[in-house]
C-alpha positions as CSV (number, residue, x, y, z in Angstrom):
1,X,16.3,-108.4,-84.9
2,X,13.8,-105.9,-84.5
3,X,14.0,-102.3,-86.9
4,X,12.5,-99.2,-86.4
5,X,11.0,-96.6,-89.3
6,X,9.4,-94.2,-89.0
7,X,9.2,-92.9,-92.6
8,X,10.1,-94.8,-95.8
9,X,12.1,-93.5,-98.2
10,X,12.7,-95.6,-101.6
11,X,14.1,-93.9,-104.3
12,X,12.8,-94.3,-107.7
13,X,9.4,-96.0,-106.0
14,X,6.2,-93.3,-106.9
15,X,4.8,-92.5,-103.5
16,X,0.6,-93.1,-103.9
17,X,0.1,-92.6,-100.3
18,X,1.7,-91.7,-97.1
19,X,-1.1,-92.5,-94.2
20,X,-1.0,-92.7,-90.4
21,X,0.5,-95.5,-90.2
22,X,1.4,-97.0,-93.8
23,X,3.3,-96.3,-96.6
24,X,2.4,-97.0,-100.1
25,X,4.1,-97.2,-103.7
26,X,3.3,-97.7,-106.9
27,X,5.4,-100.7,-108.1
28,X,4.5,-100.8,-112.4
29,X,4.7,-104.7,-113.8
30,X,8.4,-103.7,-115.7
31,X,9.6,-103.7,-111.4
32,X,8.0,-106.7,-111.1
33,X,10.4,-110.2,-111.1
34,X,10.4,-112.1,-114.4
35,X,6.9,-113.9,-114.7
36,X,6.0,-113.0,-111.3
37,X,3.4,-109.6,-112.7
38,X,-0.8,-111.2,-110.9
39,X,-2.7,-109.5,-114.2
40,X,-1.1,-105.4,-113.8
41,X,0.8,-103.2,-111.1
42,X,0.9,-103.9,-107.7
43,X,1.9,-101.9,-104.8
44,X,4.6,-102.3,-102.3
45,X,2.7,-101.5,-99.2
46,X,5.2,-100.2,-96.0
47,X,3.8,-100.6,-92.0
48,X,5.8,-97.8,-90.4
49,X,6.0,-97.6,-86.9
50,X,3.8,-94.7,-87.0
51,X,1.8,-94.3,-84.1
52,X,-1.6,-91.7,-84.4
53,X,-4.1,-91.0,-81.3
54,X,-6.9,-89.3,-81.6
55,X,-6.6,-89.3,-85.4
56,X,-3.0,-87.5,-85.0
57,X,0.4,-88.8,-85.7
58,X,2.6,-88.6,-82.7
59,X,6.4,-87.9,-83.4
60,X,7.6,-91.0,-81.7
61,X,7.8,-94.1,-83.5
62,X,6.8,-97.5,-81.8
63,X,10.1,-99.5,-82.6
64,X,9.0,-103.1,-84.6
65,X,5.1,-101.8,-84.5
66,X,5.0,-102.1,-87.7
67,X,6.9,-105.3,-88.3
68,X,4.3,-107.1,-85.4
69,X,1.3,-105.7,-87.6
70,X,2.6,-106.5,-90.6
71,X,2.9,-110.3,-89.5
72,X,-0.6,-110.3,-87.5
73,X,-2.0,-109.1,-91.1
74,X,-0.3,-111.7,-92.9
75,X,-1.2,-114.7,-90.3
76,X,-5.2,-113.6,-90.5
77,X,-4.9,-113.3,-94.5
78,X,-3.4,-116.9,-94.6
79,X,-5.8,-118.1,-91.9
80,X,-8.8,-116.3,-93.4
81,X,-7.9,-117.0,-97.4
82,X,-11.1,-119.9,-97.7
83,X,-13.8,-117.3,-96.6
84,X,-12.3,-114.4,-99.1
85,X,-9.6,-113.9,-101.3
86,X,-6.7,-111.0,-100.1
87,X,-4.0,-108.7,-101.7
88,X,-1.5,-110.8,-101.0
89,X,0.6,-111.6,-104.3
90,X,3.5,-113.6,-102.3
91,X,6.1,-112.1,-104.9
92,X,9.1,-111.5,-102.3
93,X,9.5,-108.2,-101.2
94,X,13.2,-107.8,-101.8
95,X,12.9,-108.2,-105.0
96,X,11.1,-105.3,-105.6
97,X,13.3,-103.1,-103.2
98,X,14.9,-100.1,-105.5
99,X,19.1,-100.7,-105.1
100,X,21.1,-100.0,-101.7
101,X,18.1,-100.2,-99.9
102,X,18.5,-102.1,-96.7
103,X,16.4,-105.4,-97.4
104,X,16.3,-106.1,-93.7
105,X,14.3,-102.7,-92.7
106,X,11.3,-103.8,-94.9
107,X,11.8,-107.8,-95.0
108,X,9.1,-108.0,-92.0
109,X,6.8,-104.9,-92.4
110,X,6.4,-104.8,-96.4
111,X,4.7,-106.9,-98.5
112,X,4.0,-106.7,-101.9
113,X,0.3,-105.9,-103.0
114,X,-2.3,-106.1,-106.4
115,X,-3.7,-102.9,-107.2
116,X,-7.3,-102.8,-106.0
117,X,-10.0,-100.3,-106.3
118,X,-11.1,-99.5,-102.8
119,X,-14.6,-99.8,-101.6
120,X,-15.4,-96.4,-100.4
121,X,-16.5,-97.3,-96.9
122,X,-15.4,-98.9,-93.7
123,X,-16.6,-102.1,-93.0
124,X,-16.7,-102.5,-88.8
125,X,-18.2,-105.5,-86.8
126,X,-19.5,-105.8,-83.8
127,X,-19.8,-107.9,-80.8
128,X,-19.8,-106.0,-77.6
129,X,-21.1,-102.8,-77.2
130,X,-17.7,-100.3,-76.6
131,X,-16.2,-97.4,-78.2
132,X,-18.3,-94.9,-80.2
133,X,-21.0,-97.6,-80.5
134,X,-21.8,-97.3,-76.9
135,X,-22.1,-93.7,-76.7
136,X,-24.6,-94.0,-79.5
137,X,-26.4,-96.9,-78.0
138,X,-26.6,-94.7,-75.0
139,X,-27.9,-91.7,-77.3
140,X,-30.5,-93.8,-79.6
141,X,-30.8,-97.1,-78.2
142,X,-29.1,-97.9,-81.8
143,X,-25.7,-98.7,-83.3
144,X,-25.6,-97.3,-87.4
145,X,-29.4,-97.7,-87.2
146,X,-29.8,-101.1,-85.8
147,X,-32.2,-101.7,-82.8
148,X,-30.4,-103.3,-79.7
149,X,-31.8,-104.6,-76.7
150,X,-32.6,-102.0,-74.1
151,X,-30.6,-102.1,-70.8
152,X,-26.8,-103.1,-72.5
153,X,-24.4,-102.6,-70.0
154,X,-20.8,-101.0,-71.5
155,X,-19.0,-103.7,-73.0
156,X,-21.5,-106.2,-72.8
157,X,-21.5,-108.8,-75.8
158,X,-24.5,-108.5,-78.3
159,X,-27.4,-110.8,-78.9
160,X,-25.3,-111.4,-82.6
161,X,-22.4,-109.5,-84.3
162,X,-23.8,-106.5,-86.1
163,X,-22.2,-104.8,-89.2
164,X,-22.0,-100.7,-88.2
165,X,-20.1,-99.3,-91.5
166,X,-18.5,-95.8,-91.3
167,X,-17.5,-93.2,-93.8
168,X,-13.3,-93.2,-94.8
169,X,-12.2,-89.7,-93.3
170,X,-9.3,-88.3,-94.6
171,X,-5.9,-87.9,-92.5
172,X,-6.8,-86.0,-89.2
173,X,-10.6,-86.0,-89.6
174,X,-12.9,-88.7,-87.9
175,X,-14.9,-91.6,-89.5
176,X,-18.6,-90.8,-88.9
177,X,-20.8,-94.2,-88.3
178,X,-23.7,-94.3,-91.3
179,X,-26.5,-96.9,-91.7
180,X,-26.5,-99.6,-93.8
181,X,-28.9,-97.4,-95.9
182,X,-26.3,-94.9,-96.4
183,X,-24.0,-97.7,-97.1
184,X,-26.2,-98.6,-100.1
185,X,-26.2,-95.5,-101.4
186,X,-22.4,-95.0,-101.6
187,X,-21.0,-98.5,-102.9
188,X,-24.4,-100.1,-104.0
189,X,-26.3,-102.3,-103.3
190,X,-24.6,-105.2,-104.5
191,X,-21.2,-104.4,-103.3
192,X,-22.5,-103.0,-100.0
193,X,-24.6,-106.7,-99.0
194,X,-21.2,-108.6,-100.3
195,X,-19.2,-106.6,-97.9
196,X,-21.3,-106.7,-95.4
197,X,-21.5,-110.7,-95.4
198,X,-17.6,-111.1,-95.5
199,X,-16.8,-108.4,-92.8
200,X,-19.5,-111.0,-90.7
201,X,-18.4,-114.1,-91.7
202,X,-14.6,-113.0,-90.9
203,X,-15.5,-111.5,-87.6
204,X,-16.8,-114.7,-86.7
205,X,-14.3,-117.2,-87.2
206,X,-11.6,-114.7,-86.1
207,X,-13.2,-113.9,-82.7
208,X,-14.1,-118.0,-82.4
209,X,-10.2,-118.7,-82.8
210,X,-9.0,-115.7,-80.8
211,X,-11.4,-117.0,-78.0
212,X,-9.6,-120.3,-77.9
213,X,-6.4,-118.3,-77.1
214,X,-8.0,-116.4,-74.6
215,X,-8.8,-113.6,-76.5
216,X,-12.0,-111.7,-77.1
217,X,-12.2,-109.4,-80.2
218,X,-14.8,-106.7,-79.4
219,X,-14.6,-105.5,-82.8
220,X,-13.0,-104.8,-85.7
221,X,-12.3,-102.9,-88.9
222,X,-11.9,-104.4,-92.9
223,X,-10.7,-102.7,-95.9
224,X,-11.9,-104.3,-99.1
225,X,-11.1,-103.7,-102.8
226,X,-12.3,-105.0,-106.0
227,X,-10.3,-105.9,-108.9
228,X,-10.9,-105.2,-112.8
229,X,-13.4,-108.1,-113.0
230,X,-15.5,-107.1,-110.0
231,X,-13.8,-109.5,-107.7
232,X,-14.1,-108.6,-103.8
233,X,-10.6,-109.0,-101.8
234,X,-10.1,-107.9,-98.7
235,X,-7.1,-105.7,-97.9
236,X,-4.9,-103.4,-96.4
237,X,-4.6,-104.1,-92.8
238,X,-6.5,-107.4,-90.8
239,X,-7.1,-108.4,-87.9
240,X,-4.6,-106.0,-85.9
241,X,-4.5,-104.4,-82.5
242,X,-4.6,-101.2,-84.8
243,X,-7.8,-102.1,-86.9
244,X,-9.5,-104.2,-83.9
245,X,-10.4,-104.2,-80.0
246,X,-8.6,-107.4,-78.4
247,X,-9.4,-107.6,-74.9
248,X,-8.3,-110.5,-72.8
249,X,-10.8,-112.6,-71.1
250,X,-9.2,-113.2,-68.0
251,X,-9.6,-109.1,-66.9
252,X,-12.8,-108.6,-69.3
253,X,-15.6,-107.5,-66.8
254,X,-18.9,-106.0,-68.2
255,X,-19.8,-102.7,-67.1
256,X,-16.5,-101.4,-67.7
257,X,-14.2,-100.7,-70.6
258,X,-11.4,-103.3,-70.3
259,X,-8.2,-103.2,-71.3
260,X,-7.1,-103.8,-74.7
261,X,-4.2,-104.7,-76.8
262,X,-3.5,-102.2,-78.6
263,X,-2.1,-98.2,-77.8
264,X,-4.2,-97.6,-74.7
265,X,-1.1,-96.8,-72.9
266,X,-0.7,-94.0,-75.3
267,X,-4.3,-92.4,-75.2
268,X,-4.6,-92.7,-71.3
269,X,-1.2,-90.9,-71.1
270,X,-2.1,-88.4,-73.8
271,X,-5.2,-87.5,-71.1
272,X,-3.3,-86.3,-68.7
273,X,-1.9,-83.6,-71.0
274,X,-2.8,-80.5,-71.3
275,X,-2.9,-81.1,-75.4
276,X,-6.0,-80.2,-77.4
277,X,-5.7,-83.4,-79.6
278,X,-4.6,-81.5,-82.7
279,X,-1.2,-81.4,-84.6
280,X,1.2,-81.5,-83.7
281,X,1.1,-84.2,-81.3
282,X,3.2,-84.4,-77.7
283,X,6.2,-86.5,-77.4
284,X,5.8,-89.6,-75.2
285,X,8.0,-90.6,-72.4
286,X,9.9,-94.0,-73.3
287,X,7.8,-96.1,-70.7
288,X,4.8,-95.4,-72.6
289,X,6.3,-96.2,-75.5
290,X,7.9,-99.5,-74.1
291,X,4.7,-100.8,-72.5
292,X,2.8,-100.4,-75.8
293,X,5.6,-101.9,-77.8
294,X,5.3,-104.8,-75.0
295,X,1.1,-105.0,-75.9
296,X,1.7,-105.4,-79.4
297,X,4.5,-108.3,-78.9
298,X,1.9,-109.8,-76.4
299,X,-0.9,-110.2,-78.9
300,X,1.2,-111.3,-82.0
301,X,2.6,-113.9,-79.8
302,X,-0.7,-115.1,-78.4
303,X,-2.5,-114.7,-81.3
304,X,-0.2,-116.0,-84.2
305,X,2.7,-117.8,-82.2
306,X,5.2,-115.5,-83.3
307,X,7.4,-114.0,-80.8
308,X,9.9,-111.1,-81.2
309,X,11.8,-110.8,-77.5
């Protein structure tokens, strides 16, 4: 049975951070179950069905967006835990949930979370030119300061993946693309090659797999943390129609920019408005909001086997 939230509300949980889409709370180790604390807090971590466009939050929620994101995130953390470690803890959700909360509202779109430190950049990969790396290809022959190929069509697939990091905007400003120079300079050296080689090595085996279910992922975005030792987990969301650009193969056609699973519906809507893409943003009518609910359902199903209609 599918739920719909579009703002959490758990009493006696300290809100850290209410985002576009997710909702995070502090959960201190005496909240924890009986032997269940991984080495300090964690976090309950809460995929609303939130939807933002153009770096806004609309006012309509997408009902069970968040559940299907929350379970895409979880399939690519299990399927991804030999390359990198995540911030999955596995201690059961419910458990945590303050009393008379309805269990069932957060069963499928929470999970509980360690406490990282967050590495203070984006990390995005590429493998097709699209988005705002093509307009700056188009501008500088260049995506975050790497030389490409002259002559790359829109959406045509690169020679190799790249690794185009951005800056972490607050809500309702824009990341900004940086080089991997500037990348150094914020993390570190260290940190910023580590990341670097894990946001790689994930983008590869997760566009090889989505491939084989006729998927190509164009790109995508990681969130990684570190732990009190130094340790590099990867984190947040993964792997979503939110953080990445699924297209599917059968309509994929260079020279164009194909359609995607994920909340074009939404943004090609929002177009035809007269709306200057600043809060607040318009309502959408309920086919728009049906058809991307049906996009999100399509990929979770293709992409982890899990089917919610």
């Amino acid at each position: 049975m599918t739920t719909t939230l579009l703002q959490s509300e758990l009493p006696g949980l300290p809100l850290r951070h209410r985002g576009k889409v997710r909702d995070v709370f502090d959960l201190p180790a005496d909240r924890l179950p009986a032997g269940a604390t991984p080495g300090g807090d964690c976090l309950l971590m809460v995929a609303t069905d939130r939807l933002s466009a153009f770096d806004v939050v609309l006012p309509d929620p997408i009902p069970g967006k968040g559940e299907m994101l929350c379970q895409i995130s979880n399939f690519w953390f299990g399927k991804t835990a030999h390359i990198i470690p995540n911030h999955l803890t596995g201690i059961d959700v419910a458990a945590v949930l303050p009393e008379g909360v309805d269990a069932g509202l957060y069963a499928k779109r929470a999970v509980v979370t360690k406490r990282l430190k967050p590495v203070a950049i984006e990390c995005i990969a590429r493998g097709y030119v699209i988005g705002s790396g093509w307009k700056d290809y188009q501008r500088t022959g260049r995506i975050s300061g790497i030389a490409l190929p002259g002559g790359l069509r829109q959406a045509e697939k690169l020679p190799e993946p790249i690794f185009t990091p951005s800056t972490k905007a607050a809500v309702g400003d824009h990341d900004e693309n940086i080089d991997f120079d500037t990348a150094v300079r914020t993390v570190g050296a260290e940190l910023a090659e580590a990341v670097r080689d894990a946001t790689l090595r994930l983008y590869r085996y997760a566009a090889d797999y989505a491939a084989q279910r006729g998927i190509l992922l164009a790109d995508t975005k990681f969130e990684f943390g570190t732990d009190a030792d130094g340790r590099l987990y990867v984190m947040d969301e993964m792997l979503t129609p939110d953080s990445s650009r699924y297209w599917p193969a059968d309509e994929y056609q260079v020279g164009t920019s194909p359609p995607s699973y994920d909340k074009q519906f939404v943004r090609d809507y929002l177009e035809t408005l007269d709306w200057d893409k600043t809060p607040p943003g318009p309502s959408l009518p309920a086919q728009v909001i049906e058809r991307t609910r049906a996009k999100y359902a399509e990929a979770l199903q293709k992409l982890a086997g899990i089917s919610v209609d």
